[in-house]
N, C-alpha and C positions, 0 to 999 in steps of 0.2 A: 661179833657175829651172832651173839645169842639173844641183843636185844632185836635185832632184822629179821630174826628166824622167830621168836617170839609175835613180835608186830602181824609177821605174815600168817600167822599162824592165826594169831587172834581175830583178824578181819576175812578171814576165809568162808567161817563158816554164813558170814551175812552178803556174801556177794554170786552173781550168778555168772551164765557164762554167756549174756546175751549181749553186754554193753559194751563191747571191746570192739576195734579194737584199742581206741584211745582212753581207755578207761581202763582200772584195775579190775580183773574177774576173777575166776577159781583157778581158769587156767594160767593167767597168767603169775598166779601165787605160785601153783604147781612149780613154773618154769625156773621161778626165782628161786624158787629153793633149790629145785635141782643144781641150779647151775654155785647159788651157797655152798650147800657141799661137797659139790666137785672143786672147788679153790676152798675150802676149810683148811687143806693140809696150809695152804699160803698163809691163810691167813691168821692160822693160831700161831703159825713162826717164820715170820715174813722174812727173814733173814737165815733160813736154815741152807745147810750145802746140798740137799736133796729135798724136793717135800715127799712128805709121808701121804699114803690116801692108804687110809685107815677103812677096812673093809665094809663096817658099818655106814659108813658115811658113803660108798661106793652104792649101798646098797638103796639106801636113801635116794640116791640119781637115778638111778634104776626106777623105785619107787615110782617116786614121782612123772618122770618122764614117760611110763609105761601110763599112767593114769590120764596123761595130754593125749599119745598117740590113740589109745583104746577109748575115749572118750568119741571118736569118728568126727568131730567138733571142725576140725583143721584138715585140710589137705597141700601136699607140692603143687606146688605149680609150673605146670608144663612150659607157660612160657617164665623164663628165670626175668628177666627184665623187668616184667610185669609187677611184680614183685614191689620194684620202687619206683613204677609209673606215677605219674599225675592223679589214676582215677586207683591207685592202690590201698584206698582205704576199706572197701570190699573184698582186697583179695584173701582168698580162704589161706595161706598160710601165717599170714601174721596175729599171730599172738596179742602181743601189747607191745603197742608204737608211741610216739609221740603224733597225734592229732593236726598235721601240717593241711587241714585241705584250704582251700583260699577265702572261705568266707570268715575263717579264722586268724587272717591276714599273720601266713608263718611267713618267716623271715630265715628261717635257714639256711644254709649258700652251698649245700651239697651237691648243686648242679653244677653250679657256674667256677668253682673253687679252684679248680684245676685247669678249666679251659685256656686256649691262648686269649688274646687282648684280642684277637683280629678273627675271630671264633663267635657269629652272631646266630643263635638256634632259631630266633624266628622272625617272619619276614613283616610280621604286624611291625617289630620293635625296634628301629635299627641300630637302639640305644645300650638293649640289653646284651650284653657282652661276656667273655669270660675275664681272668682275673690272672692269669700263669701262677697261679696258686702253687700247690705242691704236685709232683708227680712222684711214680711209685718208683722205689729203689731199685739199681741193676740189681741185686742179688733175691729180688724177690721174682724177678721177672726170669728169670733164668732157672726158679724152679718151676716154672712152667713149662722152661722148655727141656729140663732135665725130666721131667715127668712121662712130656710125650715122643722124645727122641727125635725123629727125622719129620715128623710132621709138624707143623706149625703150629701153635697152641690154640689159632683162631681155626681150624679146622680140624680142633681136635675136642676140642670142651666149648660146649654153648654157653658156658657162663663167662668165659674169656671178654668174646664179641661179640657184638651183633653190627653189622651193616645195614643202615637205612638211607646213605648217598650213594646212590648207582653208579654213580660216575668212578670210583673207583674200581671196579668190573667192567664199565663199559663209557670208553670215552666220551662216547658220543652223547651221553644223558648231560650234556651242559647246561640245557635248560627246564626248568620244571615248573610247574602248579603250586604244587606242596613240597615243603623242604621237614627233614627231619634228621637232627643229629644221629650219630651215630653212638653207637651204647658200649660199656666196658671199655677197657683199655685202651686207647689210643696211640696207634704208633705209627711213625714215618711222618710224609710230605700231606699235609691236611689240605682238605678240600672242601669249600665251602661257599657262600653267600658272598660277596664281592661289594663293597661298600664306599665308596664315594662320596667324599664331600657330604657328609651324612643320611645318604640313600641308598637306597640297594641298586646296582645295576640292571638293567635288564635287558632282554631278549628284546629281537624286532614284535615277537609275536604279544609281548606285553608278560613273558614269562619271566619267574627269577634266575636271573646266570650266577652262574654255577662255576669255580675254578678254582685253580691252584692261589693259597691264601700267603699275603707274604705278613710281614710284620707293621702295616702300614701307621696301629695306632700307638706303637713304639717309633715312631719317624725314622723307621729303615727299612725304607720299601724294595729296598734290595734281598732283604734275609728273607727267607721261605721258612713258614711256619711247618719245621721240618722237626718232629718231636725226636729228639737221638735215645740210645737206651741209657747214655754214660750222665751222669748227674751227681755233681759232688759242692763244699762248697768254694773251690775253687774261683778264679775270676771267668773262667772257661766253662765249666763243669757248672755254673748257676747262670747259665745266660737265658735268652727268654724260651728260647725252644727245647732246654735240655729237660731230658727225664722223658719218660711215656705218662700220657696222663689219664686220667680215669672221670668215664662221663658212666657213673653207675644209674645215678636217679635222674631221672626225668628233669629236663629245663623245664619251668612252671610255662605253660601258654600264657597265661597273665600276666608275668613278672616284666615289666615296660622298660624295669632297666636293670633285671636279672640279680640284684637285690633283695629283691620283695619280694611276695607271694611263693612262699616255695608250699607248691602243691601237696607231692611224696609223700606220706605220713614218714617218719625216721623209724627204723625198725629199732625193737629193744628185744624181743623174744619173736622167734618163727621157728616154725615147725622144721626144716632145715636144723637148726642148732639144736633141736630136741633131741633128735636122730642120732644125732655128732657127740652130744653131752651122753645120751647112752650107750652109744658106740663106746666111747671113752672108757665109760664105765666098764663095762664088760671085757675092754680087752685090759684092762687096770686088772682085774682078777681074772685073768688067764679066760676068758673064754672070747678066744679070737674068732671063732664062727660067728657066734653073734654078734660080733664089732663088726665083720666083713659084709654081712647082711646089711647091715643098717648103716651102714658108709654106701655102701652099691643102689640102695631105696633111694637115696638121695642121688648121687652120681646119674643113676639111667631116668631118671622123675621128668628131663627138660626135654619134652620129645617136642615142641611145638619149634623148634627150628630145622631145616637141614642138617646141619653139625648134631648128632647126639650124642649122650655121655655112655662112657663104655666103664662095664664094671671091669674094678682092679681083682687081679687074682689071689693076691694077699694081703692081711693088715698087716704094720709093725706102729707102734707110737711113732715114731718119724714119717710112716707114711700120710697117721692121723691126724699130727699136726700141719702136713703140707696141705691134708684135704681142707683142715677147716680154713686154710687161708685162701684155696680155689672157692670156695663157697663163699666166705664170712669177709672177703675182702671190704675195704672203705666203709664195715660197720662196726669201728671202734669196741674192736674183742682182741685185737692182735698181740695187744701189751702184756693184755694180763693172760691168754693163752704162753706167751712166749715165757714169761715167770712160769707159769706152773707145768710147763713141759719142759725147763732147764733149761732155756734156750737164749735168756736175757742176757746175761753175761759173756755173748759170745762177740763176735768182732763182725760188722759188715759196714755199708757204705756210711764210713763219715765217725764209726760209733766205734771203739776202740775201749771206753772205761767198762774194768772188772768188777768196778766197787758193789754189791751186794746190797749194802742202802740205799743204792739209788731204785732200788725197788719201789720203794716210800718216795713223792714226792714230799717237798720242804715245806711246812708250814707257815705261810706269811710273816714278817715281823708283825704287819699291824694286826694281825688278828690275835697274833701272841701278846702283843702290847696292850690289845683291847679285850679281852677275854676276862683281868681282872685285876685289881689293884693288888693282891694279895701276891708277892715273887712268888715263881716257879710255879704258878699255877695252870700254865699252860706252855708244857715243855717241847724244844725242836726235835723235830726226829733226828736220829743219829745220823752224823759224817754231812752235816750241813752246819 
């Protein structure tokens, strides 16, 4: 940690805050260190049965993440999707991304990753497809709906869903102009572009039809691409349509066969996790006012839908770790959130092992084997 905190340190004072967001600036050093020693306790004893968050280092998060927000550099954004659209390399919340726009020919598959096989975003492509990649676990999606009770989670949090195929609201929109996936989590009977003999079907009027999708490029055009919530790895529990899946980032309009060109810049630091990281902080040293504040900036920030976000009445650490996962979902923080909130050792779909080193993934044999001729000079982590 002290050589990353050093590094950062050193190349700070030569950088500005103009070149981001795919490039390193002051802010986004700011971010990284915040969020360094907020996981410090982790990381000076990856194996401990509590971590420790040592005040000073609380205070450091604090620091730092006050110097992002107060900087006026960043703002939420109203609409949350927008976030990891296509044209998202302008948007005022992200920090420092990975530089995905197409002239850059990114390759990322955050779009297509999760979609079904018979799931086609756009009607230039009839090529570019999803993958039945992963979908997200029953027990994560169920604190969604423990969150908001009797309401539905898509009518309850704008960052859940968003709906852009009418035709579930209203039968009757079976044919259209422009077609445009639908955004966030994905669940039930999907509805979509109709695909034939490798073309889109269409309307009399020369429009694209629009319908109920079944499994046609898995050769069982009988099954409806019907996403269920239960997903395990069963022979039942992994078939093509189980799990709810998640279309967070924008399909690239370019990507010819969903592949290539991943538009989205990939977030690494946004103003969102700034919030969250100081929230953290604060209610870590008992000042739960200010963690409620700044969990609620973020919560009520996505007014650009119908759905808006309603602040909570109270913080507690379980509740802050449930927000950062409504917020921070499918932007690879979950794992090492879930270590430093005590939460990895617990039991949920599929995941039953207590062991404590698996915090530490294993170090390759060949890189142990290639690292040096000299034994032991590059040892395995423990309990592998």
């Amino acid at each position: 940690m002290e050589y990353i905190k050093n590094e950062l340190l050193a190349v700070e004072p030569v950088l500005d805050n103009t070149t981001g967001p795919g490039r390193l600036t002051k802010a986004a050093v700011w971010g990284l260190l915040a969020r360094l020693y907020l996981n410090k306790g982790v990381y000076t004893d990856r194996y401990a049965a509590a971590v420790t968050f040592a005040p000073a280092d609380l205070d450091k998060v604090i620091e730092y993440t006050d110097k992002i927000i107060s900087s006026n550099l960043f703002s939420l954004s109203p609409d949350y999707f927008s976030i990891f659209g296509n044209a998202n390399h302008d948007n005022k919340e992200l920090i420092f991304a990975v530089d995905q726009r197409a002239d850059l020919n990114g390759h990322n598959r955050m779009a297509y990753f999760s979609l079904s096989g018979d799931q086609y975003p756009l009607t230039a492509f009839p090529a570019a497809n999803g993958t039945d990649g992963p979908a997200i676990t029953p027990d994560f999606y169920q604190s969604w709906v423990q969150a908001n009770g009797a309401t539905d989670p898509a009518a309850a949090d704008p960052r859940f869903y968003k709906q852009n195929i009418s035709i579930y609201t209203n039968p009757g929109d079976s044919c259209v102009t422009d077609f445009n996936m639908d955004r966030g989590i994905l669940r039930g009977q999907q509805y979509g572009l109709i695909r034939v003999a490798g073309a889109f079907v269409k309307c009399a009027n020369g429009n694209f039809k629009v319908g109920k999708l079944f499994n046609l490029s898995r050769s069982n055009p009988n099954l409806p691409v019907d996403f269920t919530l239960a997903i395990d790895f069963t022979t039942a529990g992994s078939n093509y349509s189980t799990g709810y899946r998640v279309e967070k980032y924008e399909f690239s309009r370019k990507s010819a066969s969903g592949r290539n060109f991943g538009e989205a810049d990939i977030s690494i630091l946004r103003l969102a996790d700034i919030y969250l990281m100081r929230a953290e902080a604060k209610l870590r040293k008992n000042d739960a006012a200010g963690a409620l504040t700044d969990v609620n900036t973020v919560r009520t920030s996505r007014t650009a839908y119908a759905v808006k976000g309603t602040p909570l009445p109270a913080i507690t650490l379980d509740l802050l770790f449930r927000e950062r996962g409504f917020e921070l979902y499918w932007e690879m923080v979950r794992r090492t959130d879930m270590i430093r909130f005590g939460k990895y050792e617990g039991s949920w779909t599929e995941k039953t092992n207590t062991d404590k080193n698996k915090r530490v993934f294993p170090i390759p044999q060949t890189a142990i084997d290639g690292a040096s001729n000299l034994p032991g000079f590059l040892v395995q982590n423990p309990g592998y």
